[in-house]
PyMOL commands that place a pseudoatom at each C-alpha (Angstrom):
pseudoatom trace, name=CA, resn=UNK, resi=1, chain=A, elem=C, hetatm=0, pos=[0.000, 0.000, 0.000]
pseudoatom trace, name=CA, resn=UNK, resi=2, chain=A, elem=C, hetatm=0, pos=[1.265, 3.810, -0.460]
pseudoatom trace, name=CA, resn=UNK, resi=3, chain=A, elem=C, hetatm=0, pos=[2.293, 5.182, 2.469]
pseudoatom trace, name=CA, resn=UNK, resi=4, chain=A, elem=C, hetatm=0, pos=[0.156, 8.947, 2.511]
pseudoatom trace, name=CA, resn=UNK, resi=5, chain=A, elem=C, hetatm=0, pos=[2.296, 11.971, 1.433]
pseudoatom trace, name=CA, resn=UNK, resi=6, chain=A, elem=C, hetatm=0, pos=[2.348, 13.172, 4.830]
pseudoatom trace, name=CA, resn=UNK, resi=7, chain=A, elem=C, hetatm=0, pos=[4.559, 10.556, 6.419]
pseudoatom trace, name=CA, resn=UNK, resi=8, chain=A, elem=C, hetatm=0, pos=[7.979, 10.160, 5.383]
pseudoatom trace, name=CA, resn=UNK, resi=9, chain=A, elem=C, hetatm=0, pos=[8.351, 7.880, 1.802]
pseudoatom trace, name=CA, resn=UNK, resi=10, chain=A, elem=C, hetatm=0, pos=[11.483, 6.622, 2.994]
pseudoatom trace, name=CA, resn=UNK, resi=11, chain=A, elem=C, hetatm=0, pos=[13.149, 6.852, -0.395]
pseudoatom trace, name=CA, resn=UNK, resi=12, chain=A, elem=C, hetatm=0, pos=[15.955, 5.255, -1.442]
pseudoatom trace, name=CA, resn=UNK, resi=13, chain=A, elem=C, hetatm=0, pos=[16.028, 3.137, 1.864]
pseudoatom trace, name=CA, resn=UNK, resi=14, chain=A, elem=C, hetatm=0, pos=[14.663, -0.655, 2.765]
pseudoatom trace, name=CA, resn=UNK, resi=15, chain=A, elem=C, hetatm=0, pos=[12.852, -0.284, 6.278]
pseudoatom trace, name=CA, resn=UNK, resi=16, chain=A, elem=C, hetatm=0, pos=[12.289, -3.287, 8.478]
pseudoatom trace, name=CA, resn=UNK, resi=17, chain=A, elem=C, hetatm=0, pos=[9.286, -2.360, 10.277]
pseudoatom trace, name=CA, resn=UNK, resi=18, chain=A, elem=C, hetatm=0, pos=[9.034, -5.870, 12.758]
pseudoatom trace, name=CA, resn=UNK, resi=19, chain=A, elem=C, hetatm=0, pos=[5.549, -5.797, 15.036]
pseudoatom trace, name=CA, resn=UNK, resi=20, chain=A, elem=C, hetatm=0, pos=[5.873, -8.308, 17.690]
pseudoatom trace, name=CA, resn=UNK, resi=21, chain=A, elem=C, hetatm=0, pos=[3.574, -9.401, 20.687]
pseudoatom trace, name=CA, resn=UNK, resi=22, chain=A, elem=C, hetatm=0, pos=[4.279, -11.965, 23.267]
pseudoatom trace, name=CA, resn=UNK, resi=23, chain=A, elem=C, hetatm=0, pos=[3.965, -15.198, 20.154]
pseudoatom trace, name=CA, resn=UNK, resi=24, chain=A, elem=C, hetatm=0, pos=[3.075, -13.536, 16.959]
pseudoatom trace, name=CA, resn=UNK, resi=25, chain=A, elem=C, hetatm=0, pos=[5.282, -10.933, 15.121]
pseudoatom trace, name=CA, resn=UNK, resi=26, chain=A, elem=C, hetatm=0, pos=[4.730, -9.087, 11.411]
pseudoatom trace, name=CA, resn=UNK, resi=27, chain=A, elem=C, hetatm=0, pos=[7.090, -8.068, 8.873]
pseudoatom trace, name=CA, resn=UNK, resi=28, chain=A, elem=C, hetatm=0, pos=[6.537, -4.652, 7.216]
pseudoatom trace, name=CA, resn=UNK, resi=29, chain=A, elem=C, hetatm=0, pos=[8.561, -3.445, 4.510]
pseudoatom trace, name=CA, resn=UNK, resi=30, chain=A, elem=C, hetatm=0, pos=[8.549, 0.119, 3.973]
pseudoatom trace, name=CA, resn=UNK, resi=31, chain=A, elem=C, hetatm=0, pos=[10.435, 2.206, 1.172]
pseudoatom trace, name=CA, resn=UNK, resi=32, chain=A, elem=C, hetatm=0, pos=[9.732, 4.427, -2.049]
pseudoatom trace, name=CA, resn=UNK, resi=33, chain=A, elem=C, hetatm=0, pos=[6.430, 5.551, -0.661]
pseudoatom trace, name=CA, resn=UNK, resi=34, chain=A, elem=C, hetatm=0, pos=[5.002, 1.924, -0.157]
pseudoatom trace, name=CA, resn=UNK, resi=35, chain=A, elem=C, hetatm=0, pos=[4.591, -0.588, 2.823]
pseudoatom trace, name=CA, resn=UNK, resi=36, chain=A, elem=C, hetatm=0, pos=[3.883, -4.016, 2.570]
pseudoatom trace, name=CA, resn=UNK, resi=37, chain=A, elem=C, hetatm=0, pos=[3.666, -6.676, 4.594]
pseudoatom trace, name=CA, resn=UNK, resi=38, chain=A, elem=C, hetatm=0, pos=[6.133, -9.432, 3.599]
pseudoatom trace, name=CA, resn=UNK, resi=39, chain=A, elem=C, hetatm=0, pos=[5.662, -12.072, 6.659]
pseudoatom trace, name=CA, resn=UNK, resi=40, chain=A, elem=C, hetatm=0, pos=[4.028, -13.049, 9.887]
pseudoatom trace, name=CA, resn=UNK, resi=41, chain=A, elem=C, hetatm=0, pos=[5.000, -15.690, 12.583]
pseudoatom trace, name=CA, resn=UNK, resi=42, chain=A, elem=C, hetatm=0, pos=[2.302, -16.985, 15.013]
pseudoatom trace, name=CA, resn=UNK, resi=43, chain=A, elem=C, hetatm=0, pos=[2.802, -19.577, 17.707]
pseudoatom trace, name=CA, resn=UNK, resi=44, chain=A, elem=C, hetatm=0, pos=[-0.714, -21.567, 18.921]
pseudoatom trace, name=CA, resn=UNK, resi=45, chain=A, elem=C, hetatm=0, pos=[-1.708, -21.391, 22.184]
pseudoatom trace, name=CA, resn=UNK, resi=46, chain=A, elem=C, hetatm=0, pos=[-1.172, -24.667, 23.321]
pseudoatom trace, name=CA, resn=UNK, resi=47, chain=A, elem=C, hetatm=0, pos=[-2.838, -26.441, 26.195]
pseudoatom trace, name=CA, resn=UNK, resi=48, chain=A, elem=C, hetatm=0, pos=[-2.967, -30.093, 27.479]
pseudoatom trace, name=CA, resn=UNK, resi=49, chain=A, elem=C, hetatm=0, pos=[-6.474, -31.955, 26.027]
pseudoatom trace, name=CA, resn=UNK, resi=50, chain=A, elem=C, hetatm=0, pos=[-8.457, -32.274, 29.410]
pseudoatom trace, name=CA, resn=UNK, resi=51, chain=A, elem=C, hetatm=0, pos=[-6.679, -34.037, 32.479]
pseudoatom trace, name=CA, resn=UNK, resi=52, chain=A, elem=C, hetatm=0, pos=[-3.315, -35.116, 30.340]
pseudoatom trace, name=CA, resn=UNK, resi=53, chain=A, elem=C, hetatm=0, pos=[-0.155, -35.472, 32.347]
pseudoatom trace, name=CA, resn=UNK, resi=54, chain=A, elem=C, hetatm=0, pos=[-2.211, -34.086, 36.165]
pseudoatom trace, name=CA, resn=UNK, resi=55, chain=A, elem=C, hetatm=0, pos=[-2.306, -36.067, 38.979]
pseudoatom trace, name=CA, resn=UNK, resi=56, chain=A, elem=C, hetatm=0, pos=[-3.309, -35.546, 42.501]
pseudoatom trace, name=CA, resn=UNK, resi=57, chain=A, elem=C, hetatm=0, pos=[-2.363, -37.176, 45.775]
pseudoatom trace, name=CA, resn=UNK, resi=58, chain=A, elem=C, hetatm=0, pos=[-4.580, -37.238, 48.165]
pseudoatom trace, name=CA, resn=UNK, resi=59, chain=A, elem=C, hetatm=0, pos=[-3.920, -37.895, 52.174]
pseudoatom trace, name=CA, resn=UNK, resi=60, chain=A, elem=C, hetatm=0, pos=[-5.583, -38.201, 55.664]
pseudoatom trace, name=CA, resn=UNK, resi=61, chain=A, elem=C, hetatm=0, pos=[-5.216, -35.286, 57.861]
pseudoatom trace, name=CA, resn=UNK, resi=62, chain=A, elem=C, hetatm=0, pos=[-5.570, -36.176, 61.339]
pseudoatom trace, name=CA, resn=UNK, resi=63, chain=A, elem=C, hetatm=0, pos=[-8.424, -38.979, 62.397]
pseudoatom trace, name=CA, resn=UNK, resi=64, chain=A, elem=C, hetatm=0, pos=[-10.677, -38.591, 59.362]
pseudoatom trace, name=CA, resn=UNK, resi=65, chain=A, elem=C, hetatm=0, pos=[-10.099, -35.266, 57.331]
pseudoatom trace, name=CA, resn=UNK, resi=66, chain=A, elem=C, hetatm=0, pos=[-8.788, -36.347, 53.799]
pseudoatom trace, name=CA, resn=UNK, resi=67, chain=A, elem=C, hetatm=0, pos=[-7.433, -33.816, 51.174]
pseudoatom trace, name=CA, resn=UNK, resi=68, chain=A, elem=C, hetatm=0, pos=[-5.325, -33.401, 48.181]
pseudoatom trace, name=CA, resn=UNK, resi=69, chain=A, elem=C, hetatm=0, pos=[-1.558, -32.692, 49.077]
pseudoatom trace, name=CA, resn=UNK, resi=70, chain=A, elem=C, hetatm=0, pos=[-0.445, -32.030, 45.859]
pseudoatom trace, name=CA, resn=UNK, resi=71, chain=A, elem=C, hetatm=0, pos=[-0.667, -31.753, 42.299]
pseudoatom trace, name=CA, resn=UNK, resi=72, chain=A, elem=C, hetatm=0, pos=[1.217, -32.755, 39.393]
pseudoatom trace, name=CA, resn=UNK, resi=73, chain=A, elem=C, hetatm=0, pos=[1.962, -31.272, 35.755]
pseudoatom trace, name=CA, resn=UNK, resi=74, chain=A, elem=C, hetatm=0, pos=[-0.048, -28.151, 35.249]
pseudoatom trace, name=CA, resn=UNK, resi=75, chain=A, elem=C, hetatm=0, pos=[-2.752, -27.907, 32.407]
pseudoatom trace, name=CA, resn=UNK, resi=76, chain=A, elem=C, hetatm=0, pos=[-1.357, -25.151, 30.510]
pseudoatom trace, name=CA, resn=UNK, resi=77, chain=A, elem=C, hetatm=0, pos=[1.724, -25.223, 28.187]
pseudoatom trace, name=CA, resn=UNK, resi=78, chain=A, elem=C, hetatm=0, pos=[4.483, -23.363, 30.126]
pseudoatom trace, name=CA, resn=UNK, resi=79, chain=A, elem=C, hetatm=0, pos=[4.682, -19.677, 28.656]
pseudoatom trace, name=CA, resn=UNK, resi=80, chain=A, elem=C, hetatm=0, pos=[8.385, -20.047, 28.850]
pseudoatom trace, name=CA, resn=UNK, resi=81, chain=A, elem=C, hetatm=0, pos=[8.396, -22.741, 26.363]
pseudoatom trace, name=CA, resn=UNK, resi=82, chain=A, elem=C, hetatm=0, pos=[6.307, -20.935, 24.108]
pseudoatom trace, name=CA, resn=UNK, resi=83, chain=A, elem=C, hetatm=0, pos=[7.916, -17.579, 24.092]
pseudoatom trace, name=CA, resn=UNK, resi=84, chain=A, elem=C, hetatm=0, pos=[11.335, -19.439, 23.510]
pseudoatom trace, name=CA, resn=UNK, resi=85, chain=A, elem=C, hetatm=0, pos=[10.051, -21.775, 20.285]
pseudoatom trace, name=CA, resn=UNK, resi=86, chain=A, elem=C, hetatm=0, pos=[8.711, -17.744, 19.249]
pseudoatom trace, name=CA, resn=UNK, resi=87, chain=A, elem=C, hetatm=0, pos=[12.122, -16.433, 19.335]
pseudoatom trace, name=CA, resn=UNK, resi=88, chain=A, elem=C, hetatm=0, pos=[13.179, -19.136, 17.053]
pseudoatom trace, name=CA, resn=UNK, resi=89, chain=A, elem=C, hetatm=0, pos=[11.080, -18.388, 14.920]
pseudoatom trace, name=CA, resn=UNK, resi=90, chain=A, elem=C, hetatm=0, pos=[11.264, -14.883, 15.059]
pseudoatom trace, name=CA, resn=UNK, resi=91, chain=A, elem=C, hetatm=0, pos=[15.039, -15.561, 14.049]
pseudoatom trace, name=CA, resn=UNK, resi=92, chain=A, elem=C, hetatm=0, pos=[14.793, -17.648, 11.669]
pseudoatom trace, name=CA, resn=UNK, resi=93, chain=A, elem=C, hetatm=0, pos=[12.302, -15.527, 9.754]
pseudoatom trace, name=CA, resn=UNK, resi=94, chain=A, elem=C, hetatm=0, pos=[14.825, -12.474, 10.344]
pseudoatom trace, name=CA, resn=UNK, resi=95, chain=A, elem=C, hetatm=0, pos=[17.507, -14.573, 9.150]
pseudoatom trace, name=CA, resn=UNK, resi=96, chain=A, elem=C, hetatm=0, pos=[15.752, -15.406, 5.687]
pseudoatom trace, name=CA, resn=UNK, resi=97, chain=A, elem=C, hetatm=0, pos=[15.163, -11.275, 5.569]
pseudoatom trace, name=CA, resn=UNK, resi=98, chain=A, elem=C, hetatm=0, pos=[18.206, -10.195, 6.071]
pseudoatom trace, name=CA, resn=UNK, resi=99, chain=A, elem=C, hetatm=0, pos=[19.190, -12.468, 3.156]
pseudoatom trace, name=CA, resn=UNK, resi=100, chain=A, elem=C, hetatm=0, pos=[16.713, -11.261, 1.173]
pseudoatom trace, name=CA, resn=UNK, resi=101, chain=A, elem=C, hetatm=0, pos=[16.351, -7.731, 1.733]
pseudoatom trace, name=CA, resn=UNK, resi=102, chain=A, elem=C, hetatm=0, pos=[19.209, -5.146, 1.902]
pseudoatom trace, name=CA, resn=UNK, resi=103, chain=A, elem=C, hetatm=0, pos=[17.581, -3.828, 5.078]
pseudoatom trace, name=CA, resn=UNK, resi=104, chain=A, elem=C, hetatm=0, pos=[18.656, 0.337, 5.395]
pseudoatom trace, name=CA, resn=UNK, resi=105, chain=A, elem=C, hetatm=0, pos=[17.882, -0.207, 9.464]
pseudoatom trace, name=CA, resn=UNK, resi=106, chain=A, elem=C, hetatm=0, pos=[15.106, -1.190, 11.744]
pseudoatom trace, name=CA, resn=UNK, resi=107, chain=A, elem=C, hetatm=0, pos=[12.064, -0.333, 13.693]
pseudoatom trace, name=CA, resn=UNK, resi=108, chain=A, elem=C, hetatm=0, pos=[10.720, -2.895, 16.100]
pseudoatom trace, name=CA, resn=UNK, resi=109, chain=A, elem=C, hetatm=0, pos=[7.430, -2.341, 18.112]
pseudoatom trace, name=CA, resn=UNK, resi=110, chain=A, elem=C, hetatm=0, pos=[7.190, -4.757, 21.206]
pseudoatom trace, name=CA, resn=UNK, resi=111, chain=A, elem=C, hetatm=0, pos=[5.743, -4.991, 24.404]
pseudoatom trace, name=CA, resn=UNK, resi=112, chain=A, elem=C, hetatm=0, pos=[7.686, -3.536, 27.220]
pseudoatom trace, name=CA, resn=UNK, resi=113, chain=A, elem=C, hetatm=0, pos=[8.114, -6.962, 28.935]
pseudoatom trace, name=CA, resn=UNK, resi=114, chain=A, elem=C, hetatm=0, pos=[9.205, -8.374, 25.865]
pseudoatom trace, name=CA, resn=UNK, resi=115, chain=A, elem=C, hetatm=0, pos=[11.611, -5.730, 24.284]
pseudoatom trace, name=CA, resn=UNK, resi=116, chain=A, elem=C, hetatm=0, pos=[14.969, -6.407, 25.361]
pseudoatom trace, name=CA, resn=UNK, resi=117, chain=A, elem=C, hetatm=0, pos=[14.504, -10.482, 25.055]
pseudoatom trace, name=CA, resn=UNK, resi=118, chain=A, elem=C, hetatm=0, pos=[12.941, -9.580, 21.408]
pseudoatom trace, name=CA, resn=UNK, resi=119, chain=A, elem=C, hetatm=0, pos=[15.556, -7.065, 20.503]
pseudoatom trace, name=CA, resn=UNK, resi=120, chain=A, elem=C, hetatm=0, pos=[18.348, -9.172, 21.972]
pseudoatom trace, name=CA, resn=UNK, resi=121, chain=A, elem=C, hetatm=0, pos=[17.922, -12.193, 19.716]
pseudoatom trace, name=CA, resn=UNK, resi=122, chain=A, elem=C, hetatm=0, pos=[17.861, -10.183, 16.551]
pseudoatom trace, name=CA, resn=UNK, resi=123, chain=A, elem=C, hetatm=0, pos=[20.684, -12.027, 14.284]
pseudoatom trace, name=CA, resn=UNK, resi=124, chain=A, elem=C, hetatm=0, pos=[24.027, -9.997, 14.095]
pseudoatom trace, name=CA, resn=UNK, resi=125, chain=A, elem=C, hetatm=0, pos=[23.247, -8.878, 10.840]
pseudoatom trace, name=CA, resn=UNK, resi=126, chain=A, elem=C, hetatm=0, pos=[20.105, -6.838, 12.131]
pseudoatom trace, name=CA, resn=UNK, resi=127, chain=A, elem=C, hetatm=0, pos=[20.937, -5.726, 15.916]
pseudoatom trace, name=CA, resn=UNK, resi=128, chain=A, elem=C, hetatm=0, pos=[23.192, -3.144, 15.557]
pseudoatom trace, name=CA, resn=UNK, resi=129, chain=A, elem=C, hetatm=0, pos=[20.590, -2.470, 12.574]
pseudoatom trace, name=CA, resn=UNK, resi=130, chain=A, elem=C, hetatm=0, pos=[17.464, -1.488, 15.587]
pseudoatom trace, name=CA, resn=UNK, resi=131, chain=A, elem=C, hetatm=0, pos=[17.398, 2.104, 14.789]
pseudoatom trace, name=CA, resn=UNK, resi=132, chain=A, elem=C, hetatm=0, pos=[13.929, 2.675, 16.743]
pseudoatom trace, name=CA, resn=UNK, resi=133, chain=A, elem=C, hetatm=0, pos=[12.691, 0.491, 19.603]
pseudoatom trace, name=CA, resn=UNK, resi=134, chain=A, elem=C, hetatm=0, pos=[8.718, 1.557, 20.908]
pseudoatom trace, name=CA, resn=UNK, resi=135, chain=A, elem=C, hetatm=0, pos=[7.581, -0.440, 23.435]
pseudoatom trace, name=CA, resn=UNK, resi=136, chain=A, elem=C, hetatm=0, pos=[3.716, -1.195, 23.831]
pseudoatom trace, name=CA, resn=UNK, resi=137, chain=A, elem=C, hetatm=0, pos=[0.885, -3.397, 21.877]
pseudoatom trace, name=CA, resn=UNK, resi=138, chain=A, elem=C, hetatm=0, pos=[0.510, -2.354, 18.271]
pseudoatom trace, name=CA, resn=UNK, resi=139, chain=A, elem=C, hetatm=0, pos=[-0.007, -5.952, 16.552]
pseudoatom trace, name=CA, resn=UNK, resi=140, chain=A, elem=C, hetatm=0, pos=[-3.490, -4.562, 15.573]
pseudoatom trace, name=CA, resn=UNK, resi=141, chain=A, elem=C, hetatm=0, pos=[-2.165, -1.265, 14.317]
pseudoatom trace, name=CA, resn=UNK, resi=142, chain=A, elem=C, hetatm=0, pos=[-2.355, -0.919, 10.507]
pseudoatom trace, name=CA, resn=UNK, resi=143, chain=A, elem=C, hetatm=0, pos=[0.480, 0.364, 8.552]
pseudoatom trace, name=CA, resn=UNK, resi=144, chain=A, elem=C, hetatm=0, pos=[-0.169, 3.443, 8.094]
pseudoatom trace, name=CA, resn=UNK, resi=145, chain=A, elem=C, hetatm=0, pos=[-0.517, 3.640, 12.168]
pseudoatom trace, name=CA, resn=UNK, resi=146, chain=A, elem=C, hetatm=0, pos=[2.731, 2.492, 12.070]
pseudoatom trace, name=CA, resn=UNK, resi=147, chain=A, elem=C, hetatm=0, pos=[4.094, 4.710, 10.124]
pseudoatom trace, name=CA, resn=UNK, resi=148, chain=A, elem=C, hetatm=0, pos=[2.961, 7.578, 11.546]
pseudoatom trace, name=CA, resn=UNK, resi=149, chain=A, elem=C, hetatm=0, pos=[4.752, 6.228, 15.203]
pseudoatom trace, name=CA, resn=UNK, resi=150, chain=A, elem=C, hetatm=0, pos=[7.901, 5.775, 13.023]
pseudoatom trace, name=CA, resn=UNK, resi=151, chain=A, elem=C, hetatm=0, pos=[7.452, 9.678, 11.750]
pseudoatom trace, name=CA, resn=UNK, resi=152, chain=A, elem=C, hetatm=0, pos=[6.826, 10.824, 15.522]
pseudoatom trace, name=CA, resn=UNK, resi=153, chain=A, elem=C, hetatm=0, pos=[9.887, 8.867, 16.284]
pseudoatom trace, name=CA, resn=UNK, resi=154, chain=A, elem=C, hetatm=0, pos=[11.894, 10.514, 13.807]
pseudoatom trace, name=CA, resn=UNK, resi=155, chain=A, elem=C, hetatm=0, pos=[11.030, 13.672, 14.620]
pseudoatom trace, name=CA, resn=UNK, resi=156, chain=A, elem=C, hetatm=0, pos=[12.283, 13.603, 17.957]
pseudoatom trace, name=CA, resn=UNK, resi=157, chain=A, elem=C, hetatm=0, pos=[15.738, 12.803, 16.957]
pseudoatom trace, name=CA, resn=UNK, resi=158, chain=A, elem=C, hetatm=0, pos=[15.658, 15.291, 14.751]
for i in range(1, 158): cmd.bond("trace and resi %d" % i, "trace and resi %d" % (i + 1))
show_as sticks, trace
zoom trace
């Protein structure tokens, strides 16, 4: 899509505009007055089918009070695991970019929590490439939203 006159057209320059959340991420590529969106990565939410892998034990307390002591594997896929198999991916897909695309530098939108694990496994050929990191939510933001954070942006270092 054209990116509106009002924003900066980033001519002659390949912008890596990378949107990430806490296991999806999208792939903007902005430069000569368009943006397009050249990839996405999205992990499932995962969760054990109904009672898979729990257990409880269960004890007498006392003369005849019985109750469960404790538990076993928990019924949700450990977040950990899912936000590491996302970074993975996330560089892998950077890696096949990079090779791709003779990126001019980067802007990366990411949660605050997120940000420095996000930024920090950016392949060599991209981190020293960051030239914008905005922390917050903006995986529903449309390019032209984008954009017009990346103008804001640049303005202030201006």
């Amino acid at each position: 899509m054209e990116i509106p006159s009002k924003f900066p057209q980033f001519e002659n320059e390949n912008v890596l505009i990378v949107v990430t959340g806490f296991q999806n991420a999208d792939f903007y590529l902005a430069g000569s007055g368009v943006i397009e969106k050249i990839k996405s990565v999205r992990i499932p939410r995962r969760k054990y089918s109904d009672d898979e892998g729990f257990f409880a034990a269960k004890t007498k307390i006392g003369k005849s009070r019985g109750g469960v002591v404790s538990s076993g594997a928990v019924r949700e896929y450990p977040k950990e695991a899912i936000f590491n198999e996302f970074l993975n991916q996330l560089d892998d897909e950077l890696k096949a970019i990079s090779k791709k695309e003779n990126i001019s530098y980067v802007c990366l939108f990411s949660p605050d929590y997120a940000l420095k694990k996000i930024k920090s496994s950016f392949p060599a050929a991209l981190k020293n490439k960051v030239k914008f990191s905005i922390a917050g939510n903006y995986s529903h933001y449309s390019p032209t939203e984008l954009i017009e954070k990346v103008d804001r942006k640049r303005k202030k270092f201006i």
